[in-house]
C-alpha positions in Angstrom: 30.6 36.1 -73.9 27.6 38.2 -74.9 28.3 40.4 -78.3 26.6 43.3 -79.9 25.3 41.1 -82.5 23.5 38.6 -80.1 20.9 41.6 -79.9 19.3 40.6 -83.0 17.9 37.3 -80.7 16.8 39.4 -77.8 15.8 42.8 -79.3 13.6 40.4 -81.4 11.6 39.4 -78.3 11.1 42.7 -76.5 9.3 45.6 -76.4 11.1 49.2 -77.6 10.7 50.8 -73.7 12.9 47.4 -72.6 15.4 47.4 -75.8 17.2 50.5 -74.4 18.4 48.6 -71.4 19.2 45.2 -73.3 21.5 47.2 -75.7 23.2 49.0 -73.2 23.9 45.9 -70.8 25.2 44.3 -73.9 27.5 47.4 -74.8 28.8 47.1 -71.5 29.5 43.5 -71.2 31.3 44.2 -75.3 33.3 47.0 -73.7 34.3 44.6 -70.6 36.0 41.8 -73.5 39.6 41.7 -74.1 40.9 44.9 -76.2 41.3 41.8 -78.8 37.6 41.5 -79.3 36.5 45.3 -78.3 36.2 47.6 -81.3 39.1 49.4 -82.4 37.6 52.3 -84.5 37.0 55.0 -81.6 33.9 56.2 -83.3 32.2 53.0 -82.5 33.3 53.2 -78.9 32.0 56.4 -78.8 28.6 55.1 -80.7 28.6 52.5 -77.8 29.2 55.1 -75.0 26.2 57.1 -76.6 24.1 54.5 -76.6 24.6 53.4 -72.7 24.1 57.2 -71.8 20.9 57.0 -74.5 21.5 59.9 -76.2 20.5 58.6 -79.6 21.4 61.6 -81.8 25.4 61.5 -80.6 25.3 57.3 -81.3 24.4 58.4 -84.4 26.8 60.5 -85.3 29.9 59.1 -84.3 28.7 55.9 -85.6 27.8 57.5 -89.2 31.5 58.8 -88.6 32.7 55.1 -88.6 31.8 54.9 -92.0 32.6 53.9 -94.5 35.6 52.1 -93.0 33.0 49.9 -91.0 30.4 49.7 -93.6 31.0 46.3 -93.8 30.1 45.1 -90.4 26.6 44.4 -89.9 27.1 45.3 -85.7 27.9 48.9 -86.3 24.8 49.2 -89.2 22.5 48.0 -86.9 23.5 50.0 -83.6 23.5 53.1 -86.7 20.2 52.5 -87.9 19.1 51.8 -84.8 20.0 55.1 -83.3 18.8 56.6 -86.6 15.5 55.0 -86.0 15.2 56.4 -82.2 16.2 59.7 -83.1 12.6 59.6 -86.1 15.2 60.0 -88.9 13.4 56.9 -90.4 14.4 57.2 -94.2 17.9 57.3 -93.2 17.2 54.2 -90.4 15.2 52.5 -94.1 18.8 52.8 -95.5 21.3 51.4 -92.8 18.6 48.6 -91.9 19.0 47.5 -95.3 22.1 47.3 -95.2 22.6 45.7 -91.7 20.1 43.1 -94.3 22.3 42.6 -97.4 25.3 42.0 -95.2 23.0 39.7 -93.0 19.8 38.3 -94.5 18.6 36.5 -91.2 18.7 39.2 -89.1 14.8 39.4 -87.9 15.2 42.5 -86.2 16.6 44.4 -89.1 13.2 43.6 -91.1 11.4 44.4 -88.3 12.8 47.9 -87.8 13.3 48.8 -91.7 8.8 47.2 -91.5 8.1 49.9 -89.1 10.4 52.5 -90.6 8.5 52.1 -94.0 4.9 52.3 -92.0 5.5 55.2 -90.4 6.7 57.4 -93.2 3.5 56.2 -95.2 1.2 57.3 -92.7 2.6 60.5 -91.9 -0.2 63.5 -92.5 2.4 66.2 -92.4 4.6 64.9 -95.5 4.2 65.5 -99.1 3.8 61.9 -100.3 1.9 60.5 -103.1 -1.1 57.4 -102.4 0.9 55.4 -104.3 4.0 56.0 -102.9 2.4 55.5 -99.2 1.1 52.1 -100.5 3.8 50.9 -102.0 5.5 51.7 -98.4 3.1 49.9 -96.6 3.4 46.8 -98.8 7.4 46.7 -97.9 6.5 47.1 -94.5 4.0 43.8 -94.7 6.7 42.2 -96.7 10.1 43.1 -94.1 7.1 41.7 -91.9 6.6 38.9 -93.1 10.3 38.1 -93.8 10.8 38.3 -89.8 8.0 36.1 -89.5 10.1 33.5 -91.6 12.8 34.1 -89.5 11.0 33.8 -85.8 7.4 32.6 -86.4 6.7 32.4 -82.3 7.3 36.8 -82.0 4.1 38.3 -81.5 4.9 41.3 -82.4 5.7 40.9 -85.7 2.0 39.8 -86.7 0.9 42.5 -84.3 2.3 45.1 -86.6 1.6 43.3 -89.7 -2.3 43.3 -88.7 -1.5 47.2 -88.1 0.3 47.7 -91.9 -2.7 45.5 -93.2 -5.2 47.6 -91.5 -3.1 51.3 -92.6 -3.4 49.5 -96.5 -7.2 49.0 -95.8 -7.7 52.6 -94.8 -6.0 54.2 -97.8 -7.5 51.9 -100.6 -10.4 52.2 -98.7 -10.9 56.0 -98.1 -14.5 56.8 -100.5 -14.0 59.5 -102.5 -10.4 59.2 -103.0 -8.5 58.6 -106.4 -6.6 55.6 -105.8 -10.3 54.1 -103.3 -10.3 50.8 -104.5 -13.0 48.1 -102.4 -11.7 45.0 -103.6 -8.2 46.0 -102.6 -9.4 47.5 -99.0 -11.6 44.5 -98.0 -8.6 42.2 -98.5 -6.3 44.5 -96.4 -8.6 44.1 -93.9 -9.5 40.3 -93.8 -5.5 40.0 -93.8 -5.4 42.6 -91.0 -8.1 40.4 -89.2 -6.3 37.1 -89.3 -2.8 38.9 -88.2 -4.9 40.1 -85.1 -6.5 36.7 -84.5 -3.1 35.3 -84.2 -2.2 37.3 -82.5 -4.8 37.1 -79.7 -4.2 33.2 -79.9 -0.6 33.5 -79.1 -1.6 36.3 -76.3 -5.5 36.0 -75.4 -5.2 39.5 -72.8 -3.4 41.8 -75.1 -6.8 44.5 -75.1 -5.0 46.7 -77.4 -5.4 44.2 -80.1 -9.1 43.5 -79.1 -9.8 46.5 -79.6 -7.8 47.1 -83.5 -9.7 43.6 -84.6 -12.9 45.1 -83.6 -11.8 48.0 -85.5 -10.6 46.3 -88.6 -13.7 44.5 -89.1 -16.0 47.6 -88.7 -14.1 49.2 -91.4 -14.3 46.3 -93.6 -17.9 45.5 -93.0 -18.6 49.3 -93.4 -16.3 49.8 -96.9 -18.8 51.6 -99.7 
């Protein structure tokens, strides 16, 4: 019988317009168990209704409501900071990923989430964040990255966005005229960039998109002052 926290193996091998319908079929099939095995706090059924309807912001909330008492089960945290996540409340999602982590260290998807939480708060224009506070971001996001890469070595995506957070570190160490511009730093970004999208083009030759950021990456580099 399929359980909420078999989505960590199958939200780990598709892509986020498909994750919607894998997490609601596996609500449903949850919700169809025996009352033995359903959840019994009714803020979590409610998460789980929220989620099948896809309304994001309500799964949230009742599911934030199920804390703390449920703080301890890494099934609720995730379908939390998942919700968080969809709803752009990405410092929050950075919170409840980690702990959907430290209760369960192999869970790829959690690193995968909290990796793209972290890049896209350091590479937002419209926030007040320091350079170094954006890099340091972007190296946790190479790191949860890398982590899931441990974890499930054959998932394409997770190179795919490490060659991205590689790429986002070349272009702020490697921004001339900047305080924290650093060449040495940049050029290495990038040539780490380059070899994530390599891979990735080996493991998925047609995937233009990629082409096209590895012909990208390499102008940068080759063009760094």
């Amino acid at each position: 019988m399929m359980k909420i926290n078999d989505l960590k193996i199958i939200l780990g091998r598709l892509n986020v317009g498909m994750i919607v319908s894998v997490l609601c079929f596996a609500v449903l099939v949850a919700q169809g168990q025996t009352t033995e095995t359903a959840p019994s706090n009714p803020h979590v059924r409610l998460g789980q209704k929220a989620l099948i309807d896809g309304d994001f912001k309500a799964a949230a909330n009742h599911l934030q409501k199920a804390l703390p008492e449920e703080a301890g089960d890494p099934n609720v945290m995730y379908m939390l900071a998942y919700s968080q996540y969809q709803i752009g409340d990405y410092q929050k999602a950075l919170e409840s990923f980690s702990k959907v982590i430290e209760l369960r260290p192999d869970h790829e998807s959690a690193y995968y989430y909290r990796g793209k939480a972290n890049n896209i708060l350091a590479v937002q224009t419209d926030t007040r964040i320091s350079s170094s506070n954006r890099e340091k971001m972007l190296n946790q996001a190479i790191a949860n990255y890398t982590k899931a890469i441990e974890l499930n070595g054959e998932d394409v995506k997770y190179y795919q966005n490490r060659g991205i957070a590689y790429r986002d570190l070349g272009i702020l160490r490697g921004t001339a005229g900047t305080a924290n511009y650093d060449k040495e730093v940049a050029t290495e970004a990038y040539n780490n960039s380059v070899v994530d999208f390599e891979h990735v083009l080996a493991m998925a030759p047609a995937k233009k998109d990629i082409q096209t950021e590895l012909k990208k990456a390499k102008v940068y580099r080759d063009n760094l002052k």
